[in-house]
N, C-alpha and C positions, 0 to 999 in steps of 0.2 A: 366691641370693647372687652378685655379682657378673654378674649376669645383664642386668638391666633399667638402659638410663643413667636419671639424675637428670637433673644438669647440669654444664656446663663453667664452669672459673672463669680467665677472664682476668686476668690483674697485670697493674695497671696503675699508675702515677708519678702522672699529671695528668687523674685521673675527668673533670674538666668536660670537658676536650680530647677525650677516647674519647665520651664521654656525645652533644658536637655531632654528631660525626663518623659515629656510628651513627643518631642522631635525624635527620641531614640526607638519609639514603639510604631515608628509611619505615619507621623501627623504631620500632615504643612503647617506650620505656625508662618502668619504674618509676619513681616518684618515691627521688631518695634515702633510704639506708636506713640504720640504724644496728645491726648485730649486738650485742643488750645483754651488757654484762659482755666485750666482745672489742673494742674499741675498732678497728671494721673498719666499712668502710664499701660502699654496692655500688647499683648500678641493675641491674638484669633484664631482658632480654628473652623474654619466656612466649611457648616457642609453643605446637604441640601434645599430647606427651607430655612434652618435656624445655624448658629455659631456659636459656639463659647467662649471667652475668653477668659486668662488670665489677669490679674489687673491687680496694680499696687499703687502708690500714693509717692511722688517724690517729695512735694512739701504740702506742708496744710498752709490754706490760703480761706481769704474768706466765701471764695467762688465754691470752694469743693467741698464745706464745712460739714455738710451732713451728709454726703460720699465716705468724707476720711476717717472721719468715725467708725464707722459702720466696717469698712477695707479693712481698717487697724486692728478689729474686735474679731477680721477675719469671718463677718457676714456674710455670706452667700445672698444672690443676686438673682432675681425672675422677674426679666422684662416680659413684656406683653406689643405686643403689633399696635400701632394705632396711625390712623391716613389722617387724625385730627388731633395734637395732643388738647388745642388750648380748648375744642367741644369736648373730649372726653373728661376735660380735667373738671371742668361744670358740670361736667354731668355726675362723675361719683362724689363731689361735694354736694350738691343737690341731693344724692342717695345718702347722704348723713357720712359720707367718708372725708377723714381732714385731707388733705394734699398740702406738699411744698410747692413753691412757686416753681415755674417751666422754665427750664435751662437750656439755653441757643448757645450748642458751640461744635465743633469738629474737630476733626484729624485729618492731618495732614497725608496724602498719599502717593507713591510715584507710580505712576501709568504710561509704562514705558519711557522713563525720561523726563516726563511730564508732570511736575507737581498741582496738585488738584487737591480741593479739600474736600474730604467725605462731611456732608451735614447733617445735624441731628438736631431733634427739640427731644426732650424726658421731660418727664414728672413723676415725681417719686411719692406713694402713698403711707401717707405717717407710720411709724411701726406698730405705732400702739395699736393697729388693725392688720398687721403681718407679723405675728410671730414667726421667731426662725430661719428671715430668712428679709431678705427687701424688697420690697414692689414695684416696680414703677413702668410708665409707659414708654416705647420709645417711636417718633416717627423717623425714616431714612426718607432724607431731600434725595439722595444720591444713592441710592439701592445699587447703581453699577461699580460704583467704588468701594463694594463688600463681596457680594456674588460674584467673583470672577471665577471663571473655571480653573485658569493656573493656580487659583488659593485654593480651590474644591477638589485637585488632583492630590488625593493620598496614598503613600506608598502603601499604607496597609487597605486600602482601596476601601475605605468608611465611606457612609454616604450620607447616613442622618441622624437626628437625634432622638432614639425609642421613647427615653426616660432619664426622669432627673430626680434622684433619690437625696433629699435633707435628714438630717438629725434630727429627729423629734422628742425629746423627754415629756412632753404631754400634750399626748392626742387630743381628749378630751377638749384641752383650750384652741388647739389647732382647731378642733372642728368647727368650735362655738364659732371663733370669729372668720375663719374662712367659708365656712356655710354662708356667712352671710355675702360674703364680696363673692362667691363662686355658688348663690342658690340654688343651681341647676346643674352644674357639673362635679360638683365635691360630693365622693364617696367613701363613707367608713366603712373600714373594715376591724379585725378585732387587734393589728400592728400596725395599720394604717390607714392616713388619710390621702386618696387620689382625689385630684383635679385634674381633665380629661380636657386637653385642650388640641382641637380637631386632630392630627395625628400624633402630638405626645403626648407624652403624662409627666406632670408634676407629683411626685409622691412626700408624702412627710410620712417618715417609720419610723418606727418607735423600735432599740435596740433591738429587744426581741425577734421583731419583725429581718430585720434586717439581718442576723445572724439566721435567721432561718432558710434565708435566703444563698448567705455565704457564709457559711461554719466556719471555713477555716481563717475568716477575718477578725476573729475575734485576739488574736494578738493584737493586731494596731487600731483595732477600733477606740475611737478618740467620743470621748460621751461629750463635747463642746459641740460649739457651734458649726455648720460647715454640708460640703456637697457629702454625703458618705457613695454616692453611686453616680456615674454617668452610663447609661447604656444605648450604646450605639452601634446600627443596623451595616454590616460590610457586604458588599456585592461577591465574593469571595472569604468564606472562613476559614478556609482551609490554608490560602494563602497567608491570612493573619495571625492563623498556628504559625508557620515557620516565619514570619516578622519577627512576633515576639520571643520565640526562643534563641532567635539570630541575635535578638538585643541582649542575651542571656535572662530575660523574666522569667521566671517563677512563671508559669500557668496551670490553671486551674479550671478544671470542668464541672457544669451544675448538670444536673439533673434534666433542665431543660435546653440539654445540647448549645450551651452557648459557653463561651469562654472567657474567664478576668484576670486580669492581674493586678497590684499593688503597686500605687506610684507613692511612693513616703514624700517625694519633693513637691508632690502636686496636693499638698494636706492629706495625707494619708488615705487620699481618694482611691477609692476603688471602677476600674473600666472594664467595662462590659461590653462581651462583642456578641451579636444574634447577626445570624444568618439572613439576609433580604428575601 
């Protein structure tokens, strides 16, 4: 429980605009999706254990009440693995955490021809115990209707998800309450807070931190809500250098030989590429 990521879910306003803006630097994005019964919409990018998606809201319904919210506000999203939602959901109520009720619904998918619904249970843990960002858990009925290789083949040849950087304005409350739901894997530092979860990291940084990281971010750094980093692992970097300059990006080298660029259509998110 709370162990293993899932995926991250970006908010976003204008899907086609995030959707180019990622397809133009080597991503497969999924084909548009429809969450049934939650009137949500989303592309994917599958890498190797975990995906991200983009995802927006086409109407507010009473099914997706405390999703739409949260999408609208442009809340950032960290699911967690779970082979049990409705044991894990009694179990962090049991540890003093509130929980929303667990949510049975899918998407629809074409496999080869074949429409098939990918199936999911979540549960989403109240915010008032997630600052910054939303929690919830998710199971996959249908793990083969995500992990496909043709969705996992990227031109810029990505393959997994290192880290996942949030806005953090105050550590401090990040730590108190995430110390508690992350007692063993949540570490401070003096710009941030990590939670080490088997091969990624969730990180929450605090401005400071985060320019320190990327100096020359500091034009479009947005002090709101939101992902400020994704960084992910390419079997080829060299090759992801001339991707992204072929898209015309701007690129940018750290210190620690890895390379980003600036997507303004993707929330002003910054990606990050490390060598495998």
């Amino acid at each position: 429980m709370l162990k293993n990521l899932d995926h991250v879910v970006i908010s976003i306003s204008n899907i086609d605009s995030a959707y180019r803006a990622l397809h133009d630097i080597g991503f497969f994005l999924t084909p548009q999706g429809t969450h049934n019964g939650m009137a949500t919409r989303n592309h994917l990018v599958v890498l190797d254990k975990v995906y991200f998606e983009i995802l927006t809201v086409s109407e507010n319904t009473e099914a997706n009440a405390a999703f739409s919210r949260l999408i609208m506000q442009k809340t950032p999203g960290v699911s967690f693995k779970s082979s049990d939602v409705q044991k894990d959901h009694c179990a962090l109520e049991k540890e003093s955490f509130a929980m929303k009720p667990i949510l049975d619904y899918g998407r629809m998918v074409d496999i080869d021809g074949r429409i098939v619904e990918a199936h999911f249970h979540t549960a989403l843990i109240e915010e008032s115990h997630t600052p910054f960002c939303f929690m919830f858990l998710t199971r996959h009925f249908t793990p083969e209707y995500i992990w496909r290789p043709e969705w996992q083949n990227h031109a810029n040849r990505a393959k997994a998800l290192n880290r996942v950087v949030l806005r953090c304005p105050d550590l401090d409350r990040a730590e108190d309450l995430y110390g508690k739901l992350f007692p063993n894997t949540a570490i401070r530092t003096d710009h941030a807070l990590t939670i080490v979860a088997e091969d990624q990291k969730v990180q929450f940084t605090s401005r400071d931190g985060f320019l320190q990281d990327f100096p020359e971010a500091e034009q479009f750094y947005s002090d709101g809500l939101g992902i400020s980093c994704l960084t992910i692992t390419t079997s080829d970097l060299a090759q992801m250098e001339k991707a992204l300059i072929s898209a015309g990006k701007k690129v940018y080298r750290t210190p620690r030989k890895s390379l980003w660029v600036h997507l303004e259509a993707v929330d002003n998110i910054v990606i990050e590429f490390i060598g495998s």
